[in-house]
LOTOR-638882 format. One line per 2 residues: for each residue x, y, z of C-alpha. Coordinates in Angstrom, 3 decimals. Each point is the difference from the previous one (the first is absolute). Layout:
<sites>
X/Y/Z; ...;
</sites>
This chain:
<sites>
-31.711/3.732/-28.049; 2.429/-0.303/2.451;
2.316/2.790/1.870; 3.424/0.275/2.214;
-0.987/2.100/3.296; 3.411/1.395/0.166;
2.563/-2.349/2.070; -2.784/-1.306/2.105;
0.332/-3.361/-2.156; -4.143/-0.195/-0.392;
-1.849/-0.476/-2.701; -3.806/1.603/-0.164;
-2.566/-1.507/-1.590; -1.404/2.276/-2.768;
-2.271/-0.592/-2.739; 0.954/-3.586/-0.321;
-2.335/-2.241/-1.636; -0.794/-4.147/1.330;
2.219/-1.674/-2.868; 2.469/2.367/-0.828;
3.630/-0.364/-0.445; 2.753/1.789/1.160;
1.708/2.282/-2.870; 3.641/-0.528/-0.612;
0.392/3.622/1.641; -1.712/-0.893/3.143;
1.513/-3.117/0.136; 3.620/1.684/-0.246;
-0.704/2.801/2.424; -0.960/-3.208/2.519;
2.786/-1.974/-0.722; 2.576/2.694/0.273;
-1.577/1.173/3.063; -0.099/-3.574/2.104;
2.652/-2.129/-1.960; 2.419/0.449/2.642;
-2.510/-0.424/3.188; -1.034/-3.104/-1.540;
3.073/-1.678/-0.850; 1.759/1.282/4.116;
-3.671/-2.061/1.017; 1.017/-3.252/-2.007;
3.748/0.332/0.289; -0.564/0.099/3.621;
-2.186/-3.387/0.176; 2.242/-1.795/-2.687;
3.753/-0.611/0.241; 0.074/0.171/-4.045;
0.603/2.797/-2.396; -0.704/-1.714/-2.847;
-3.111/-1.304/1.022; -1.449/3.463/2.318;
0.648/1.241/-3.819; -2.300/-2.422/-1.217;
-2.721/0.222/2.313; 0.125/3.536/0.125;
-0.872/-0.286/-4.245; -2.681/-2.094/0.852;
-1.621/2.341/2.535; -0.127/2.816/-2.606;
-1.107/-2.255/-2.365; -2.813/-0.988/2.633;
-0.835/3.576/0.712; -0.383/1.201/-3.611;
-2.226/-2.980/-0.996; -2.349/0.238/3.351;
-0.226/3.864/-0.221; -3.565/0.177/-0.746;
-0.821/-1.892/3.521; 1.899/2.696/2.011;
-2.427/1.941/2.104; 0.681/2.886/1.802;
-2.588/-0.379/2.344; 1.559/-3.343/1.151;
3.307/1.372/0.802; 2.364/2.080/-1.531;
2.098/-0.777/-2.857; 3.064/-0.409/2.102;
-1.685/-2.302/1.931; -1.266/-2.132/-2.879;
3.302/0.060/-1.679; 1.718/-1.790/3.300;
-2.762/-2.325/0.555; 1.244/-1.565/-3.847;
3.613/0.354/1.063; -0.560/-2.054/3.248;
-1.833/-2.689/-1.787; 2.411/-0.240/-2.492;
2.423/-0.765/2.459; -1.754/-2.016/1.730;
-0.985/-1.988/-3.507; 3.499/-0.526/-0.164;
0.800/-0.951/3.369; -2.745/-2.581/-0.520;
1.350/-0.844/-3.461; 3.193/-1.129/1.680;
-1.052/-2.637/2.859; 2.696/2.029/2.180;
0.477/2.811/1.656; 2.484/2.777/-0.508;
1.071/2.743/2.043; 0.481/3.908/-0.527;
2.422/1.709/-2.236; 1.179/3.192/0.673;
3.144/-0.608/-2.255; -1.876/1.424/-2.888;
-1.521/3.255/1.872; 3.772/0.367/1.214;
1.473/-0.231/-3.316; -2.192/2.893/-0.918;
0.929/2.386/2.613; 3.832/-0.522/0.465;
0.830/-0.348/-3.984; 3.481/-1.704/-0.938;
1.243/-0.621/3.683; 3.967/-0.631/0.641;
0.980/-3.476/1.233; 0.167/0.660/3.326;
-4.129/1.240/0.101; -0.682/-2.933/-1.714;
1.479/-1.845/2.738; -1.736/1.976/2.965;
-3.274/-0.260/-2.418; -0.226/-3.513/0.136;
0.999/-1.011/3.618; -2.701/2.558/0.656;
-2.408/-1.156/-2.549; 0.734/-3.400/1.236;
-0.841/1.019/3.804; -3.034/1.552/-1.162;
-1.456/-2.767/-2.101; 0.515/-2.243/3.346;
-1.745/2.136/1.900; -2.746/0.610/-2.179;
-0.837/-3.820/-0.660; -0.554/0.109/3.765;
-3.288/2.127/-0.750; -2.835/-1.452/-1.334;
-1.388/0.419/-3.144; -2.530/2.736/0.837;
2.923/1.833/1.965; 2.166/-0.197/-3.048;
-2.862/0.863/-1.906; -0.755/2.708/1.029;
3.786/1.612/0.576; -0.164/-0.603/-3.814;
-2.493/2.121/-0.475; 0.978/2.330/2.148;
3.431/0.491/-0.995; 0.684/-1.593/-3.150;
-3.380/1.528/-1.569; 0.269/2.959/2.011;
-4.182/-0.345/0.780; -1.865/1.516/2.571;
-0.716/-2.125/3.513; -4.055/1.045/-1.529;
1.024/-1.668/-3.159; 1.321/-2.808/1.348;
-2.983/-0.703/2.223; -2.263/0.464/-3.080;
1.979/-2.393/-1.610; 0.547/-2.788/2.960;
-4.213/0.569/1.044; 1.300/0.981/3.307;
-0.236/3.911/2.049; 2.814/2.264/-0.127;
1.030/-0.340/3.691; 0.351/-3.750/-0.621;
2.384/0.926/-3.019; 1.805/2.500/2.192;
0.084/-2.580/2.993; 1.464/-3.120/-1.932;
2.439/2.513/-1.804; 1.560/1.244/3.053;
-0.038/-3.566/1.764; 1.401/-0.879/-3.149;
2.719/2.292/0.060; 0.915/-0.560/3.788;
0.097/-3.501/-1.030; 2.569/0.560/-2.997;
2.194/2.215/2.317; 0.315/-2.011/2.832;
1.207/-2.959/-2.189; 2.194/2.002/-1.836;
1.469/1.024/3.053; 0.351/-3.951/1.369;
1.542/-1.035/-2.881; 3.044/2.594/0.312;
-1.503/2.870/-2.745; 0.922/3.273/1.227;
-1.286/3.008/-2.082; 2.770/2.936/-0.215;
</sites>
């Protein structure tokens, strides 16, 4: 059976026999508690609501029918959970011969509900400076701010998750980040 360690987000492995499946309570108690990481993660690699919807359905879908090959001994189920939402997105990516670049649109939406005009219009000149800057990175860089920020994971989980150390993680973030500001800043952006 499975168990909620307070906010912490984990999941410990208890009792859990090879084969079983998740029961509709343990699979609600999961969903409600990463729904919203999971969809920031995709929203923030796909420039599509509609479709960060969709793949977002099939990584729950994913996660309750490979359940039984969860192992906490592996990695945590945090871990395992992301390592399904990155492939997905990269199945997708894959899927459509092209590439496409962050969203935050969607994660913005949520935080700053039913915005006057005049946001909307700040929103997207910003939005618009930011998605510039950030297909300047590449793909690992945006990657990983993705993770960071729009799945709200730890640099350890991320590096679990890329097969890299946790100083890399920290590293590429923060060159990452230099990177973003400084062509914000050529391109005109100035953050009140």
């Amino acid at each position: 059976m499975e168990v909620i360690q307070g906010t912490a987000d984990r999941y410990k492995n208890i009792e859990r026999s090879r084969g079983a499946m998740m029961s509709k309570e343990e699979f609600t108690r999961m969903y409600d508690t990463y729904y919203k990481r999971v969809y920031k993660y995709i929203s923030y690699r796909i420039n599509n609501h509609h479709v960060s919807e969709d793949i977002c359905s099939q990584v729950f879908e994913t996660v309750m029918c490979k359940y039984y090959s969860f192992s906490e001994e592996k990695s945590n189920f945090e871990v395992w959970l992301f390592a399904i939402v990155r492939n997905a997105v990269t199945d997708y990516f894959r899927g459509q011969k092209k590439r496409s670049y962050t969203s935050l649109d969607s994660l913005l939406e949520l935080i700053f509900p039913k915005p006057s005009p005049e946001e909307l219009a700040i929103r997207e000149d910003n939005n618009q400076a930011l998605f510039k800057a950030l297909s300047k990175l590449r793909e690992k860089e945006r990657n990983i701010i993705a993770m960071k920020y729009g799945a709200g994971l730890k640099n350890s989980e991320v590096a679990q998750i890329m097969g890299v150390s946790e100083s890399n993680i920290g590293v590429v973030l923060h060159r990452s980040l230099k990177k973003l500001h400084i062509s914000l800043k050529a391109g005109g952006f100035n953050h009140e």
